[in-house]
VMD Tcl script that builds the backbone (N, CA, C; Angstrom):
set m [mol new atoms 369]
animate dup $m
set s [atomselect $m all]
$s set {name element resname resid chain x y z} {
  {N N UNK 1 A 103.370 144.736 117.916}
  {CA C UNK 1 A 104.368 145.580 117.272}
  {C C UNK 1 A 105.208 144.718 116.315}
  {N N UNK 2 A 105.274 145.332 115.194}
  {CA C UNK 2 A 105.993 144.245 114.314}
  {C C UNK 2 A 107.778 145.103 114.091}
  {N N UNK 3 A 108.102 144.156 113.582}
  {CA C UNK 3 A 110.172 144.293 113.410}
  {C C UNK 3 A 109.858 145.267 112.584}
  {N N UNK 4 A 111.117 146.050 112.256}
  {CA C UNK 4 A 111.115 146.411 110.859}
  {C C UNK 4 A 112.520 146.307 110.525}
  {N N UNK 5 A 112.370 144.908 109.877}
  {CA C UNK 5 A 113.595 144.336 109.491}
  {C C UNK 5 A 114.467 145.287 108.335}
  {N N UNK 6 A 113.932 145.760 107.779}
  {CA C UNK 6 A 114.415 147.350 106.229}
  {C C UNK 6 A 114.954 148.296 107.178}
  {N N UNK 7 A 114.915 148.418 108.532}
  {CA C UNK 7 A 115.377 149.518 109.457}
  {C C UNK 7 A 116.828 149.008 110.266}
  {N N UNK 8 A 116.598 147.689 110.605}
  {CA C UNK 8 A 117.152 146.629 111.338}
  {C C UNK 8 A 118.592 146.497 110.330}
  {N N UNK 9 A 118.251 145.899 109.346}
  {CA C UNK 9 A 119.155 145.218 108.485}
  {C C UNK 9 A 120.154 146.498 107.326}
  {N N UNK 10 A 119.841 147.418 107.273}
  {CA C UNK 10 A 119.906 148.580 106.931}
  {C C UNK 10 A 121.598 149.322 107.999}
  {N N UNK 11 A 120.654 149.363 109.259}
  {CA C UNK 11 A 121.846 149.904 110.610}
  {C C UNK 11 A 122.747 148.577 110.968}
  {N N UNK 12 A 122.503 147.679 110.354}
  {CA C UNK 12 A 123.242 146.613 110.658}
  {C C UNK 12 A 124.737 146.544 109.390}
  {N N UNK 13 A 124.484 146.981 108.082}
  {CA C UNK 13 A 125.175 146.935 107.260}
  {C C UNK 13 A 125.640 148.167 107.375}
  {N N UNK 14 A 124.951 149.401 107.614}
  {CA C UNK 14 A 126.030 150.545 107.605}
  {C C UNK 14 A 127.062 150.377 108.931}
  {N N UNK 15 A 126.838 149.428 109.946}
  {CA C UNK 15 A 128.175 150.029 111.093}
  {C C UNK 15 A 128.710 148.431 111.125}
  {N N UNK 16 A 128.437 147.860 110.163}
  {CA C UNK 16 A 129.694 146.507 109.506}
  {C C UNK 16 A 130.914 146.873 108.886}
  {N N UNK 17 A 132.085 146.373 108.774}
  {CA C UNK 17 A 132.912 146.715 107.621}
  {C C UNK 17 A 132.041 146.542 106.372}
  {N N UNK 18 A 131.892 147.835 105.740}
  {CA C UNK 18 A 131.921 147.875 103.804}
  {C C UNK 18 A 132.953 148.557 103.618}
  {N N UNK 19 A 132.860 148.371 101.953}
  {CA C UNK 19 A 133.948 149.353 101.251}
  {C C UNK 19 A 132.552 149.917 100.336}
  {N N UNK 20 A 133.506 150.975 99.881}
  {CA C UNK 20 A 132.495 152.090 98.458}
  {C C UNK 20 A 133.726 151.767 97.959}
  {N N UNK 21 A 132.992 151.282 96.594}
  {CA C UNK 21 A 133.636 150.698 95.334}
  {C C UNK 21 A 133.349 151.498 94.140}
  {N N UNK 22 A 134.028 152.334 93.975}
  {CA C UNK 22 A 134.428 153.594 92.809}
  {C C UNK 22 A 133.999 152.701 91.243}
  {N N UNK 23 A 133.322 153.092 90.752}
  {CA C UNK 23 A 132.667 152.359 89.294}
  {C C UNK 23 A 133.767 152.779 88.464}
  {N N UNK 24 A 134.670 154.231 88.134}
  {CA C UNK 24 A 135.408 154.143 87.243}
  {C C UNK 24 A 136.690 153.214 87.531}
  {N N UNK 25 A 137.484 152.996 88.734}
  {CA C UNK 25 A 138.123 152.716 89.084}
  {C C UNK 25 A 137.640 151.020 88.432}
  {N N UNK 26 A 136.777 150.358 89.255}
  {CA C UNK 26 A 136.270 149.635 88.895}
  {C C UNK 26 A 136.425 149.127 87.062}
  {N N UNK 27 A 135.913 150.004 85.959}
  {CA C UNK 27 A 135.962 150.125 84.814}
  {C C UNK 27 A 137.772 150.072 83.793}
  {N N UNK 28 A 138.071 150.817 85.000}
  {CA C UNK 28 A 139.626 150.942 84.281}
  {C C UNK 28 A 140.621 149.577 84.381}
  {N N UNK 29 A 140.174 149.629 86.002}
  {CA C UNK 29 A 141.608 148.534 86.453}
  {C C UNK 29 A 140.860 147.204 86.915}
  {N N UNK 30 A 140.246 146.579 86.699}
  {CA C UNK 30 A 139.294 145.737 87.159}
  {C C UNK 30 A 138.762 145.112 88.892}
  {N N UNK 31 A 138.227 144.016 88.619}
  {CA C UNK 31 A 137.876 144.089 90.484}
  {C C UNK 31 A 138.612 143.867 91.412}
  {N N UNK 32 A 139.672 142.994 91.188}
  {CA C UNK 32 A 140.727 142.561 92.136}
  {C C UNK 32 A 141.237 143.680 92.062}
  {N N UNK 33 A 141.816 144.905 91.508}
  {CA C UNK 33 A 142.113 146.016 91.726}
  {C C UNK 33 A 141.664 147.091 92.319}
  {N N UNK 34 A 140.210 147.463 92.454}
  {CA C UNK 34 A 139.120 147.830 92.912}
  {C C UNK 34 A 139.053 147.328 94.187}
  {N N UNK 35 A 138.736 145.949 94.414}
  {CA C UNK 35 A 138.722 145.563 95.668}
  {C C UNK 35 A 139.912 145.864 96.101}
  {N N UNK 36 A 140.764 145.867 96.172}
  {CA C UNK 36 A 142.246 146.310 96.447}
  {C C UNK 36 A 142.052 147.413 97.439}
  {N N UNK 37 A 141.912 148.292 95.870}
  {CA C UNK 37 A 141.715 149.983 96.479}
  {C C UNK 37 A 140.788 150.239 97.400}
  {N N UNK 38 A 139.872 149.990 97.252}
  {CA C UNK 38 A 138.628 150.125 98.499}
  {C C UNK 38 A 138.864 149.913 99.973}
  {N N UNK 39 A 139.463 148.326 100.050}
  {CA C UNK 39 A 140.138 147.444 101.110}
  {C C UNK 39 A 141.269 148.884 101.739}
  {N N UNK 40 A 142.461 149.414 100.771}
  {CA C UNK 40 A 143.129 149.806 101.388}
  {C C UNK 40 A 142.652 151.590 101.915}
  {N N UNK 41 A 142.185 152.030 100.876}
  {CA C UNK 41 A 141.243 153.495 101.195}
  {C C UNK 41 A 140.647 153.517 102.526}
  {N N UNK 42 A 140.122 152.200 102.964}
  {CA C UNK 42 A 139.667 151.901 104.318}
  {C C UNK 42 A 140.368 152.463 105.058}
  {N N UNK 43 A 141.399 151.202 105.365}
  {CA C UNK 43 A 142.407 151.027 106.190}
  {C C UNK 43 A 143.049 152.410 106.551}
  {N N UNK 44 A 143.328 153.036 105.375}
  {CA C UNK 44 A 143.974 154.376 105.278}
  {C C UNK 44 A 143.132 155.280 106.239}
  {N N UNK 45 A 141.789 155.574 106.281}
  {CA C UNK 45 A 140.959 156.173 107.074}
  {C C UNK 45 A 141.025 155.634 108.107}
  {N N UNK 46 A 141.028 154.261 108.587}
  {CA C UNK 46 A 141.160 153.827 110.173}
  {C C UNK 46 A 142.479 154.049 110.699}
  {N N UNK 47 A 143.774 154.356 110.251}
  {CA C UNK 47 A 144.444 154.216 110.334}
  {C C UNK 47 A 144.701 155.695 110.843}
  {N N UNK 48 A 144.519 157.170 109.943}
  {CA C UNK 48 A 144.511 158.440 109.958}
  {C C UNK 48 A 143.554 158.631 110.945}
  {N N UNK 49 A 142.219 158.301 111.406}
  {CA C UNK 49 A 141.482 158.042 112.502}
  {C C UNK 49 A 141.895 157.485 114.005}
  {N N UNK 50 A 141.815 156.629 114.090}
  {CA C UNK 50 A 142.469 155.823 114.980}
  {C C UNK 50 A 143.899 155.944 115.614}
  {N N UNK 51 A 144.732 155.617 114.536}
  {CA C UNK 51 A 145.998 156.232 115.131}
  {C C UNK 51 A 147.037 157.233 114.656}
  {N N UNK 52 A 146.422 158.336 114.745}
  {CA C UNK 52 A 146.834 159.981 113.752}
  {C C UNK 52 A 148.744 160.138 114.113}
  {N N UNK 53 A 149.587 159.679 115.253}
  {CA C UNK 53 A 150.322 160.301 115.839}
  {C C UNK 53 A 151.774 159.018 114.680}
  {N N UNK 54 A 150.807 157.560 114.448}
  {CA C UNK 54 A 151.782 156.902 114.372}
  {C C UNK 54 A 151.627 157.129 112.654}
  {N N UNK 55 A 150.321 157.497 112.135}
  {CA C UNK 55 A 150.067 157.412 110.793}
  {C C UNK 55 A 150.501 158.619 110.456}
  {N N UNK 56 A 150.850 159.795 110.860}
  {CA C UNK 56 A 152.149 160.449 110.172}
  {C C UNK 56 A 152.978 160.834 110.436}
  {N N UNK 57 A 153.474 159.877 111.342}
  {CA C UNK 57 A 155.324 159.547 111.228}
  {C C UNK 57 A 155.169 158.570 110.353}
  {N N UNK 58 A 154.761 157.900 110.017}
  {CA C UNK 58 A 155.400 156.919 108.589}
  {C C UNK 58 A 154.894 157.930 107.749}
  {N N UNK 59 A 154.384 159.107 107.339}
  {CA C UNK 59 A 154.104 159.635 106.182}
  {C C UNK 59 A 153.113 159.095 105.448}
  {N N UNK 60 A 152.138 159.235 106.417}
  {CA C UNK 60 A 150.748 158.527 105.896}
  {C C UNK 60 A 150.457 157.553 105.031}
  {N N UNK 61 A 151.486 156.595 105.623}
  {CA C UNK 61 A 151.489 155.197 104.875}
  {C C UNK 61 A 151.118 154.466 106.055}
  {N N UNK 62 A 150.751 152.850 105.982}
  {CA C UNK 62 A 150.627 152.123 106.722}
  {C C UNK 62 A 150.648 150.913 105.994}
  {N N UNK 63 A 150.926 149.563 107.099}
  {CA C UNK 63 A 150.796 148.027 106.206}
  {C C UNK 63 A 150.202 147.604 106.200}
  {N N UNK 64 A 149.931 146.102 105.553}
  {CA C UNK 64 A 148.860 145.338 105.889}
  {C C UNK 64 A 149.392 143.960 105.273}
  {N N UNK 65 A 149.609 143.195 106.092}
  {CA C UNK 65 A 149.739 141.838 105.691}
  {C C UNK 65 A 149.048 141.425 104.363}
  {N N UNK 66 A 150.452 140.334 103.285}
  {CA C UNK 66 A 149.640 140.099 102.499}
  {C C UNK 66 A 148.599 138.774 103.043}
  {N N UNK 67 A 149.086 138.284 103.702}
  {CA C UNK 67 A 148.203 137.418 104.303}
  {C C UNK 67 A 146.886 137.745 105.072}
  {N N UNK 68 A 146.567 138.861 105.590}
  {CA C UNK 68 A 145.004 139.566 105.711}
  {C C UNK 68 A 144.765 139.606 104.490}
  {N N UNK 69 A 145.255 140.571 103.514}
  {CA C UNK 69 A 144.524 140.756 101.877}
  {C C UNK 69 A 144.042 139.602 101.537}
  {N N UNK 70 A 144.680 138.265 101.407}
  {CA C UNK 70 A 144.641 136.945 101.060}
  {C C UNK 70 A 143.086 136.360 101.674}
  {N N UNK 71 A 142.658 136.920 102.847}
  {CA C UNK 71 A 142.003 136.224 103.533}
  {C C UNK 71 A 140.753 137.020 103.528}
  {N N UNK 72 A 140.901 138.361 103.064}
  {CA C UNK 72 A 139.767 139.475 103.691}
  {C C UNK 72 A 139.272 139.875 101.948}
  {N N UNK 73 A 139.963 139.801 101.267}
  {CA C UNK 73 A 139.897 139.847 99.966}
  {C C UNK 73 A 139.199 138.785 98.832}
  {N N UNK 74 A 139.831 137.502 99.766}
  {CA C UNK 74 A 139.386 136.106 98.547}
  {C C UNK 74 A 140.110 136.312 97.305}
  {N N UNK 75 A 141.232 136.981 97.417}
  {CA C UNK 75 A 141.877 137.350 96.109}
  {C C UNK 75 A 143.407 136.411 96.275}
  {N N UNK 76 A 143.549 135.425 95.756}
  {CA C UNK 76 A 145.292 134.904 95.755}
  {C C UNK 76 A 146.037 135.804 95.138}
  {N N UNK 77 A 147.404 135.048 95.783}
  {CA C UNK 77 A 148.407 135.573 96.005}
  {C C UNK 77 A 148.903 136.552 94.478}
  {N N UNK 78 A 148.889 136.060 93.018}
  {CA C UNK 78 A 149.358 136.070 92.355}
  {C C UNK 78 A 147.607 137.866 91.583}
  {N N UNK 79 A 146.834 137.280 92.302}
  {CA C UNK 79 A 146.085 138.697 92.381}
  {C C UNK 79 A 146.066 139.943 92.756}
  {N N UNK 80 A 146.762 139.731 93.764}
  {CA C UNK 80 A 147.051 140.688 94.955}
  {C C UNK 80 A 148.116 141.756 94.236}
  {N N UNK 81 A 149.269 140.374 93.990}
  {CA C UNK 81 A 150.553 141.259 93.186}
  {C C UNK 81 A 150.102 141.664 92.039}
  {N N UNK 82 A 149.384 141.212 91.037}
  {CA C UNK 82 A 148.751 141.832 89.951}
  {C C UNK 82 A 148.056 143.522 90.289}
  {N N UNK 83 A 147.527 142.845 91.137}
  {CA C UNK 83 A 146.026 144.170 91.615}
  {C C UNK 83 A 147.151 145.741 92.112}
  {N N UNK 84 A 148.048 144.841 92.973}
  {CA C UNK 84 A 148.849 145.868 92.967}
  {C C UNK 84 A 150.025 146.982 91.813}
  {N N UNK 85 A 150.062 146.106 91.241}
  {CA C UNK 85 A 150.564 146.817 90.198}
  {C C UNK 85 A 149.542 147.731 89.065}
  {N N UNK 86 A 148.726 147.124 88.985}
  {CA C UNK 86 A 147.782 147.857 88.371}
  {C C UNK 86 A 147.342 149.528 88.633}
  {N N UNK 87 A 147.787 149.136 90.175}
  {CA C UNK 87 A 147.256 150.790 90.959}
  {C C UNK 87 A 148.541 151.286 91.352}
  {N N UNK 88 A 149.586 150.861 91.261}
  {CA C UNK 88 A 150.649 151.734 91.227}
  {C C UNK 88 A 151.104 151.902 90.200}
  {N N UNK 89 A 151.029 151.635 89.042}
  {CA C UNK 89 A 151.105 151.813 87.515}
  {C C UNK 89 A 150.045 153.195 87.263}
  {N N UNK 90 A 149.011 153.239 87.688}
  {CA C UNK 90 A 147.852 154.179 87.448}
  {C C UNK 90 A 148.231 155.198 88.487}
  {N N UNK 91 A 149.196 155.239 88.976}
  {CA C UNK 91 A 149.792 156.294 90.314}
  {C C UNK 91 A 148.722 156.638 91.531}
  {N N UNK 92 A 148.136 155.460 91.521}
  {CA C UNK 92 A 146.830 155.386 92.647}
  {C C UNK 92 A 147.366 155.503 94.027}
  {N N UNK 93 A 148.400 154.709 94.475}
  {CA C UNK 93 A 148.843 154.538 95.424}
  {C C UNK 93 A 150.341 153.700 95.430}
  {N N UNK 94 A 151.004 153.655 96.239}
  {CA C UNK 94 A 152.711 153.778 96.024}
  {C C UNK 94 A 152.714 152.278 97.389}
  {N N UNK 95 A 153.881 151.944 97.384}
  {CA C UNK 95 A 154.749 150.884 98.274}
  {C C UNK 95 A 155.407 150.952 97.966}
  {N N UNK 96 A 156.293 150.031 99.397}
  {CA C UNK 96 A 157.667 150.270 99.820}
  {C C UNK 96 A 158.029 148.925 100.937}
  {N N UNK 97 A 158.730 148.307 100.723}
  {CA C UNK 97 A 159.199 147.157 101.683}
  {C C UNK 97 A 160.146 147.438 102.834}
  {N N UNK 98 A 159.483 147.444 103.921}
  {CA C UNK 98 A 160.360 147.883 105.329}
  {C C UNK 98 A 160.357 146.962 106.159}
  {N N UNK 99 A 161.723 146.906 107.138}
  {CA C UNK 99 A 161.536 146.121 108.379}
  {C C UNK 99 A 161.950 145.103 108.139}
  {N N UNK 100 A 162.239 143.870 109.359}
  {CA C UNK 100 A 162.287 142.386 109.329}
  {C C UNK 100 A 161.825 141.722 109.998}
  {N N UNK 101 A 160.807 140.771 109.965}
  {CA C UNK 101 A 160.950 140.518 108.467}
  {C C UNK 101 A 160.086 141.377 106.957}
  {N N UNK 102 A 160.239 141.675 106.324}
  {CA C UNK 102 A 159.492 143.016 104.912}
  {C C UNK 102 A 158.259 142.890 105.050}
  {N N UNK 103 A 157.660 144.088 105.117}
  {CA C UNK 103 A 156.238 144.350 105.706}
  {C C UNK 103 A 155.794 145.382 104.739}
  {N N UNK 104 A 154.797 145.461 103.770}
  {CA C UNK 104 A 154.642 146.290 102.430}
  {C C UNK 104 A 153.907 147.001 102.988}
  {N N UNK 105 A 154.632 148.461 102.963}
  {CA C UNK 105 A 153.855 149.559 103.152}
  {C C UNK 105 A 153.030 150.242 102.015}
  {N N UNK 106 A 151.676 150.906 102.352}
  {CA C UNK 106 A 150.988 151.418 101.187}
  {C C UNK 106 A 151.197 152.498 101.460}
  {N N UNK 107 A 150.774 153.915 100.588}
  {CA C UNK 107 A 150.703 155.128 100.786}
  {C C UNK 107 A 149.680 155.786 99.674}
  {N N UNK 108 A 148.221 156.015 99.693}
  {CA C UNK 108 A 146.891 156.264 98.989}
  {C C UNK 108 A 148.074 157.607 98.359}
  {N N UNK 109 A 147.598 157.723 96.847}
  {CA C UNK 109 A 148.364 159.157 96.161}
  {C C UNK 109 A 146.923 159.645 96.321}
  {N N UNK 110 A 146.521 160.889 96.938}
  {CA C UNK 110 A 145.077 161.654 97.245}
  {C C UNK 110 A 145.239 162.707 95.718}
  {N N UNK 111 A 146.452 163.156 95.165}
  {CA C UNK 111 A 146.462 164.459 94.663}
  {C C UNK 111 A 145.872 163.555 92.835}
  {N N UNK 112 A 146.888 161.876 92.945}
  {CA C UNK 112 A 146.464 161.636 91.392}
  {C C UNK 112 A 144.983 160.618 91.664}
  {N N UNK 113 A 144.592 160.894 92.610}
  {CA C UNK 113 A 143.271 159.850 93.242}
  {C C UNK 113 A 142.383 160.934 92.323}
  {N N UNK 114 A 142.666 162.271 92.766}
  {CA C UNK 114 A 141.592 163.517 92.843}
  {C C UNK 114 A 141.534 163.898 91.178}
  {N N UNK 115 A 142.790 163.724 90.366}
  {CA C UNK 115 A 142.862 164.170 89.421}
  {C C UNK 115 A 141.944 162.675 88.423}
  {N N UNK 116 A 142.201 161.773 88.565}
  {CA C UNK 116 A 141.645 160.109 88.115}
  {C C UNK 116 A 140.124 160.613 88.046}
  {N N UNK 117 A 139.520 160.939 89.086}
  {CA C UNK 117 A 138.191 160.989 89.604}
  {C C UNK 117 A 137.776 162.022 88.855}
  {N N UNK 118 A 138.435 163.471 88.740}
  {CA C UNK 118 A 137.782 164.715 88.507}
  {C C UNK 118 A 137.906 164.051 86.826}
  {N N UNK 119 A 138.805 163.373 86.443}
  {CA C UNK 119 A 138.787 163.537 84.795}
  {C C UNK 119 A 137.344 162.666 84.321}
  {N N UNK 120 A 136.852 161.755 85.267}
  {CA C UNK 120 A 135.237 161.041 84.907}
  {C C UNK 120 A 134.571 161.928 84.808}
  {N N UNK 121 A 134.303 163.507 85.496}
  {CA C UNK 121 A 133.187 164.199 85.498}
  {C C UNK 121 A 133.525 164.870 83.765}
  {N N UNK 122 A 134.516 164.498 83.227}
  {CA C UNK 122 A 134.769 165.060 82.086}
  {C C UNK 122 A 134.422 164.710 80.751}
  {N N UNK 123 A 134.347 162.980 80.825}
  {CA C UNK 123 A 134.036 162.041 79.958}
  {C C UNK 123 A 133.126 162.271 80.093}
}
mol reanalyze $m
mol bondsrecalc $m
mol representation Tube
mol addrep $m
């Protein structure tokens, strides 16, 4: 009986962490921005998944160390803050500094996510 490593390696990458990396998004705001968004779109779903009761009482925001981004990203510091502005400039998604010591909350905008996306099927 032989492997079938194309079957193997296949179920091995779909139940790994990936991200789906949006090509316009990608096109507009570049990759450190992209990777950004993807990274946090995740999170946002594990977060609304996982823990529904605490993810909206903050109002369907949640944090994430910049020091995970730093590490899970390969993106420095001075990227991160770039990348971020890029997508809150494009009204992708919003922050907010809470707590002590300041812990940057994200919050995905779904309504100008939907409108960004629907305007590609237009171009």
């Amino acid at each position: 009986m032989e492997t079938d490593f194309v079957e193997l390696s296949r179920e091995m990458y779909m139940h790994s962490p990936y991200w789906i990396r949006n090509k316009k998004i990608l096109a507009v705001a570049g990759r450190d921005a992209s990777d950004l968004f993807s990274d946090l779109f995740s999170r946002e779903q594990y977060f609304a998944k996982n823990m529904p009761v605490e993810f909206k009482k903050n109002g369907s925001s949640f944090f994430v160390l910049r020091e995970t981004l730093w590490k899970e990203l390969q993106i420095h510091r001075q990227g991160i803050t770039k990348a971020t502005k890029i997508l809150v400039d494009m009204g992708l998604i919003s922050t907010k500094k809470q707590g002590t010591p300041p812990k940057i909350w994200y919050k995905i905008n779904h309504e100008n996510l939907y409108k960004f996306l629907s305007d590609e099927q237009k171009s």
